[in-house]
C-alpha positions as CSV (number, residue, x, y, z in Angstrom):
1,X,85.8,22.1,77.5
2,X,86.1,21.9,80.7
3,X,87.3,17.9,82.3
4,X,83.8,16.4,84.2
5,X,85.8,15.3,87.6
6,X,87.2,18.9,87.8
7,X,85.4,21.4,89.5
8,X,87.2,24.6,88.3
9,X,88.0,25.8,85.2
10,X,91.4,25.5,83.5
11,X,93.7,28.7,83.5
12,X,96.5,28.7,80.9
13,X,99.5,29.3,82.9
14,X,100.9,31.6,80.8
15,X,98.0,34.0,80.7
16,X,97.8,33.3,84.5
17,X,101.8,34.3,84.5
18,X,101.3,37.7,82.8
19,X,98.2,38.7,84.6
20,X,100.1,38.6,87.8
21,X,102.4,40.5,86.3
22,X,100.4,43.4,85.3
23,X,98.1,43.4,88.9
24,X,98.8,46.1,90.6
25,X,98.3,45.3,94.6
26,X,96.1,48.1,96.2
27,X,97.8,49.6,98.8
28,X,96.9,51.5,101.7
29,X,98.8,54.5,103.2
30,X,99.0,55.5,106.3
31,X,97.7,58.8,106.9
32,X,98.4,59.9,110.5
33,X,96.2,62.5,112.1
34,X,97.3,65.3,111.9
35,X,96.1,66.5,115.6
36,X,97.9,63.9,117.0
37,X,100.7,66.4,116.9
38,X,101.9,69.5,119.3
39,X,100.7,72.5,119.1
40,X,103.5,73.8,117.9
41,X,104.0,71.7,114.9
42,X,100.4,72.6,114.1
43,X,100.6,76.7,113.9
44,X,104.0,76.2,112.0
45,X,102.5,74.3,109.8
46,X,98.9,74.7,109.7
47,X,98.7,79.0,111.7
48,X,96.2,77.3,114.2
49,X,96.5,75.6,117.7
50,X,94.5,72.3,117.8
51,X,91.4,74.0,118.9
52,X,91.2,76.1,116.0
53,X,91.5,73.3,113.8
54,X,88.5,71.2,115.5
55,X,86.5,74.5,115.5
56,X,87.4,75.0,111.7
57,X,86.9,71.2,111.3
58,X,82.8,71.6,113.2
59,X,82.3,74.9,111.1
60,X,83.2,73.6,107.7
61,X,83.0,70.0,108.0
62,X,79.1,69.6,105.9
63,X,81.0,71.5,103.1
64,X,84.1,69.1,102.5
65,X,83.4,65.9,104.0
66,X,83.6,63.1,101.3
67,X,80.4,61.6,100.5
68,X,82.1,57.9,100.7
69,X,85.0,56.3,102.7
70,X,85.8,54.0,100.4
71,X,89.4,53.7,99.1
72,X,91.0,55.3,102.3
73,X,89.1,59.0,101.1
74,X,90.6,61.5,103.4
75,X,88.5,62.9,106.3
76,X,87.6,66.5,106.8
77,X,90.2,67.3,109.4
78,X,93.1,65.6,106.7
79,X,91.0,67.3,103.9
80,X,91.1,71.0,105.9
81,X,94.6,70.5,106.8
82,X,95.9,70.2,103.1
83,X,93.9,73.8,102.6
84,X,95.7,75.2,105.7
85,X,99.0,73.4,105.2
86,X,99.1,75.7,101.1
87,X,97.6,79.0,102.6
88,X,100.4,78.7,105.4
89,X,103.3,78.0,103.3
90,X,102.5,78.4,100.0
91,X,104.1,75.7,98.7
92,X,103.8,73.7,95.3
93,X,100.9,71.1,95.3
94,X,103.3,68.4,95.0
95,X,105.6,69.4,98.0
96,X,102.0,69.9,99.9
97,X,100.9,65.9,98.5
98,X,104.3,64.7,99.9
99,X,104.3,66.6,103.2
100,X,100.5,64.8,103.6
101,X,101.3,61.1,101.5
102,X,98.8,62.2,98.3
103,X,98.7,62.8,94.9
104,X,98.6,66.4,93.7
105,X,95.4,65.6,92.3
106,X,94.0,65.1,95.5
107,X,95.8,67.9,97.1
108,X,94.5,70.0,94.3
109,X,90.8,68.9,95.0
110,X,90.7,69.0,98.9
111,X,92.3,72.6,98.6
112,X,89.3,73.6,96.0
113,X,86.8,72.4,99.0
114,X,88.6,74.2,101.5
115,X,88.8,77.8,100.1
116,X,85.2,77.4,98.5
117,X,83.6,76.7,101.6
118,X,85.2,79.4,103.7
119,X,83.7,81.5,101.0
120,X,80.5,80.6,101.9
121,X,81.1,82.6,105.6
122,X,82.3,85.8,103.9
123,X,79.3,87.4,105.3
124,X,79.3,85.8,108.5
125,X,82.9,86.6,109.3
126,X,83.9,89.8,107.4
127,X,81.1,92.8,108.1
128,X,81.2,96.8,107.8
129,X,81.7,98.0,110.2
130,X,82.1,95.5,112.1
131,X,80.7,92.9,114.9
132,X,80.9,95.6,117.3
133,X,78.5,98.6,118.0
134,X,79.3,101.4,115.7
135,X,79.9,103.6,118.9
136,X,82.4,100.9,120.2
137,X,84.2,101.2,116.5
138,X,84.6,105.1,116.7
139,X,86.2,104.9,119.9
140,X,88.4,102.4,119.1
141,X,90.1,104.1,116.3
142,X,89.6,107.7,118.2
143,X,91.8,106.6,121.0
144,X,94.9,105.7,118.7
145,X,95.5,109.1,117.7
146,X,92.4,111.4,118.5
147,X,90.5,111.2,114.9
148,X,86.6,110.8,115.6
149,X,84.3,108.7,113.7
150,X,86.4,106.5,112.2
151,X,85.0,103.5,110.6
152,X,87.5,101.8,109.2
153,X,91.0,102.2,107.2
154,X,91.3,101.3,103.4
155,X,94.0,100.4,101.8
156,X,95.1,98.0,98.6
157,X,97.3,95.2,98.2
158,X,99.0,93.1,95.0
159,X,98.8,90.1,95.2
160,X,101.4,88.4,92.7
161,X,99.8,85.5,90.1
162,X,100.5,83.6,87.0
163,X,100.4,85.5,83.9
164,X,96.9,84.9,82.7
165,X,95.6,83.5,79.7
166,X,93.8,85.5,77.0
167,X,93.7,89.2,75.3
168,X,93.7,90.1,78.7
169,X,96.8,89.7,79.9
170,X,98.4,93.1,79.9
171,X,95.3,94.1,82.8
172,X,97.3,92.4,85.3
173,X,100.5,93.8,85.2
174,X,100.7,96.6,88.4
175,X,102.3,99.9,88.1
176,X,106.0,97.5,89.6
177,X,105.7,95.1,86.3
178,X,104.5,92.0,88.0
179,X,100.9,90.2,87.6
180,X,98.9,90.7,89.8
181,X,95.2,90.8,91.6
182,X,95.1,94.0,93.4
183,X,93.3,93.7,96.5
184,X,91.4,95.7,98.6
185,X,91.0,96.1,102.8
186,X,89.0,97.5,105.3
187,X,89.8,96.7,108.7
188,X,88.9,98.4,112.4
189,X,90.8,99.3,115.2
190,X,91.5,95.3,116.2
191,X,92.8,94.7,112.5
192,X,90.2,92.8,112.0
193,X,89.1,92.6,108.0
194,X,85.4,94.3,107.8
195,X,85.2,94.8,103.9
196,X,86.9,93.0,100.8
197,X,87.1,93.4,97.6
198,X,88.5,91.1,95.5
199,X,88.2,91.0,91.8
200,X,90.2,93.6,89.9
201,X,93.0,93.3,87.6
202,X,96.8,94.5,89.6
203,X,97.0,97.7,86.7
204,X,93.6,99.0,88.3
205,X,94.2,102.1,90.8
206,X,93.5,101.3,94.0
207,X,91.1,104.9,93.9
208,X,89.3,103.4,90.8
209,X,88.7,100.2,92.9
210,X,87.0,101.9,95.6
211,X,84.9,104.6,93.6
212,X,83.2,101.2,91.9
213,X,83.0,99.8,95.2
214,X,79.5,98.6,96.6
215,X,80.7,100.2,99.9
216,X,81.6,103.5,98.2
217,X,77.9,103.4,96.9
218,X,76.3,103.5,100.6
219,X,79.1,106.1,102.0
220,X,77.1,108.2,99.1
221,X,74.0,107.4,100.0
222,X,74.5,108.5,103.3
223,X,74.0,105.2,105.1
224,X,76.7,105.9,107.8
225,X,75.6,109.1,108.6
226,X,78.8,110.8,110.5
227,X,81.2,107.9,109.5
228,X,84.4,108.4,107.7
229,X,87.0,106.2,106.2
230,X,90.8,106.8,106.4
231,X,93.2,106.4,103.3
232,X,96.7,107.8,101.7
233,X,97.5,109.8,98.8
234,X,95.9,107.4,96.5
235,X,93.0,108.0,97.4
236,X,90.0,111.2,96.4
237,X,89.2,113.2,99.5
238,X,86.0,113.0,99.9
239,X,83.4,113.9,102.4
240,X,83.6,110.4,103.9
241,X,87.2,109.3,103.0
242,X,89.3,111.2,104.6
243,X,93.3,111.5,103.0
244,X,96.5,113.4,104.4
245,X,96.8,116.9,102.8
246,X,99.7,116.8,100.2
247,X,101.4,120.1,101.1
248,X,100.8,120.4,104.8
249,X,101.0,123.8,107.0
250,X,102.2,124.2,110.4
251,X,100.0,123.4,113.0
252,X,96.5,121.9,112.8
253,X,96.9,120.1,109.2
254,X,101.1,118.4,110.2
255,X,98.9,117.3,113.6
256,X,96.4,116.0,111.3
257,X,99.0,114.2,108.9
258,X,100.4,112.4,112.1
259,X,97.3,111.4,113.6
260,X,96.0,110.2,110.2
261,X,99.2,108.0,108.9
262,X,98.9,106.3,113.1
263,X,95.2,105.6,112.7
264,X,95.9,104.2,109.0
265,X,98.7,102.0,110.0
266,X,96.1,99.3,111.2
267,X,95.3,98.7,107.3
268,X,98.8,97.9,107.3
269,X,99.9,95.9,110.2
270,X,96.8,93.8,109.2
271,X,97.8,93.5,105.7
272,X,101.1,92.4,106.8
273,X,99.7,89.9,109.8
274,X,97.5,88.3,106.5
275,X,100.4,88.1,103.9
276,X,102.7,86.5,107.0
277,X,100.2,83.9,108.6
278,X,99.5,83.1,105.2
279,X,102.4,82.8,102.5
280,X,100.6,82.0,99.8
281,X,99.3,84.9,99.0
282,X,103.1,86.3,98.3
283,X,102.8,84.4,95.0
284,X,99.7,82.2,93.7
285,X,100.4,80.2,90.3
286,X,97.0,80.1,90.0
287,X,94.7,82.0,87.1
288,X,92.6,85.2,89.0
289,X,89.6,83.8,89.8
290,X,91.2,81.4,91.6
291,X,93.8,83.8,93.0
292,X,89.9,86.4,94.5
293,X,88.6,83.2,95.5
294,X,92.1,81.8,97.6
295,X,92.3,85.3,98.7
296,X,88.7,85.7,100.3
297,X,89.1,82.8,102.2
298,X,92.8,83.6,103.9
299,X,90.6,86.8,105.0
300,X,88.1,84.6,106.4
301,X,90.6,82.4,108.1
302,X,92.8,86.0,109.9
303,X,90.1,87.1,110.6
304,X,89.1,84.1,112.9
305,X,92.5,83.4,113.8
306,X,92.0,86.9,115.1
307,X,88.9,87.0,117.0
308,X,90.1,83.0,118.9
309,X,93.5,84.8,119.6
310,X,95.8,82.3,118.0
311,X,99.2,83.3,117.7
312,X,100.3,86.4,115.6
313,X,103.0,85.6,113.2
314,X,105.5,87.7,112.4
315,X,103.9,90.7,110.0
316,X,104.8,90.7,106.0
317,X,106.0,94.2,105.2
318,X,104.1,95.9,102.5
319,X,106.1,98.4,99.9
320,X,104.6,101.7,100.6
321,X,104.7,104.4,97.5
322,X,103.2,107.4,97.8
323,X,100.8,107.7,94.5
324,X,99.3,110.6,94.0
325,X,95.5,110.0,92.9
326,X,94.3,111.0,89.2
327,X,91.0,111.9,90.6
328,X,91.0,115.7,91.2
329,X,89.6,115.7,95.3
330,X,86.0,116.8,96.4
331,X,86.1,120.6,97.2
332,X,83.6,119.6,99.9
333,X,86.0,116.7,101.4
334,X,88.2,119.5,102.0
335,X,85.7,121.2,103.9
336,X,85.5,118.3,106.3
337,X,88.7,117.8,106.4
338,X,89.6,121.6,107.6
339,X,87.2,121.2,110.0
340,X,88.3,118.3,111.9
341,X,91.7,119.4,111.6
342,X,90.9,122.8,113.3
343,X,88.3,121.4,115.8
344,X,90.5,118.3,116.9
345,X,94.3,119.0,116.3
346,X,94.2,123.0,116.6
């Protein structure tokens, strides 16, 4: 009971003693912005200048602001710049929380927002053909080596993962014994990325990811009238997807070879310029989904890096194998194939 001539309440002392003991003071870190810094510092660590970041930061800022500020929550720009800090280096999510002063937890969340809500402008950023007039999209690929009505050049890439969970598991290991997501491009004559698909196991064939391809569907359908598509070996000849001929003559079909394997070397010098702006996509320990969805959104991200004109990094290098494809080519690709050969490189 408490004494009448004392206003509060008496505390043990010795309970008073071990709560103090066990109260944990709330502190607050200091979490710099991370614009305050050079432009410089920002592409190394981030692969865009400061104006791409507060462009990134007015594009995507509805989809991963917090909806509080209490307990210091991190604002977009901190929140994008965890997502870009991982896509650009690649690093652990711990290494990322130190570089930034947070828990992995919260590294882990704000890198969730980020590539989930670049997803969202898939359609806005990555288009077939393209942004430009088809016309525009011909010529451009035309003038690097003289093949007409090009539409884009197709290739695949593996993007090393985490062995997966489940009876599944053996799906993911490529034809070089690593797991993998294998990963499919389109890109024009400005390496641009205009199609991607991103869902299949790394022991699919990258033929066999086309053929099942919603793109491959209009091709057949005869939506792009006169366009074709470029590829290599591993890929069917068909009467839109054009491919080198295996055993080349003399003459119109070597000129062809040539003029094919310049034109297709876009496919590859944007692959590389992706996989070298950002490194996380040269090994993601995280399970596929995750892997398409990281994936989708590093395309997004070259792909505006590329149309602003921020600064090219220097390009990954792709392993090249020539793989013959198990689909027996379209006697009537050949056809078209001849024909531009003889008509253009005679």
């Amino acid at each position: 009971m408490n004494a009448p001539f004392v206003k509060e309440a008496l505390v043990d002392e010795g309970a008073n003693i071990v709560s103090k003991a066990f109260k944990r003071e709330r502190v607050f870190i200091d979490r710099q912005d991370p614009l305050a810094h050079p432009d410089d510092y920002l592409y190394d660590q981030y692969r865009f200048s400061r104006a791409g970041i507060i462009y990134l930061q007015q594009l995507l800022g509805r989809h991963i602001a917090n909806p509080t500020e209490r307990s210091a929550a991190l604002t977009v720009v901190q929140t994008l710049c965890i997502g870009l800090r991982f896509f650009a280096n690649g690093t652990f999510l711990y290494a990322v929380g130190d570089a930034e002063n947070i828990s992995k937890a919260t590294v882990s969340r704000a890198i969730r927002k980020v590539y989930l809500a670049l997803k969202r402008y898939v359609s806005v950023f990555i288009r077939f053909p393209g942004h430009a007039q088809v016309d525009v999209i011909k010529e451009g690929f035309q003038t690097i080596a003289g093949i007409p009505n090009v539409l884009g050049v197709v290739d695949c890439t593996q993007i090393p993962i985490k062995a997966p969970p489940g009876p599944h598991e053996g799906d993911y290991i490529n034809t070089r014994a690593f797991y993998s997501i294998n990963i499919q491009m389109i890109c024009d004559s400005t390496c641009v990325i205009t199609n991607i698909e991103a869902k299949w196991p790394g022991a699919v064939l990258d033929d066999h990811v086309f053929k099942e391809s919603s793109l491959c569907a209009k091709f057949e359908e005869g939506l792009y009238d006169d366009g074709i598509l470029l590829g290599d070996t591993g890929y069917t000849c068909r009467t839109f997807f054009m491919t080198p001929y295996t055993d080349p003559s003399p003459g119109p079909q070597t000129r062809f070879n040539t003029a094919l394997e310049k034109t297709r070397s876009k496919i590859e010098t944007t692959i590389g310029q992706l996989r070298g702006r950002f490194q996380c996509l040269n090994g993601l320990r995280v399970v596929p989904d995750r892997a398409c969805d990281i994936t989708v959104a590093c395309a997004v991200l070259h792909n505006i890096a590329t149309i602003r004109k921020e600064t090219t990094p220097p390009a990954w290098h792709q392993p090249h194998f020539d793989v013959e494809s198990l689909y027996l080519d379209e006697p009537e690709g050949h056809t078209v194939r001849d024909r531009i050969a003889t008509q253009y490189f005679s």
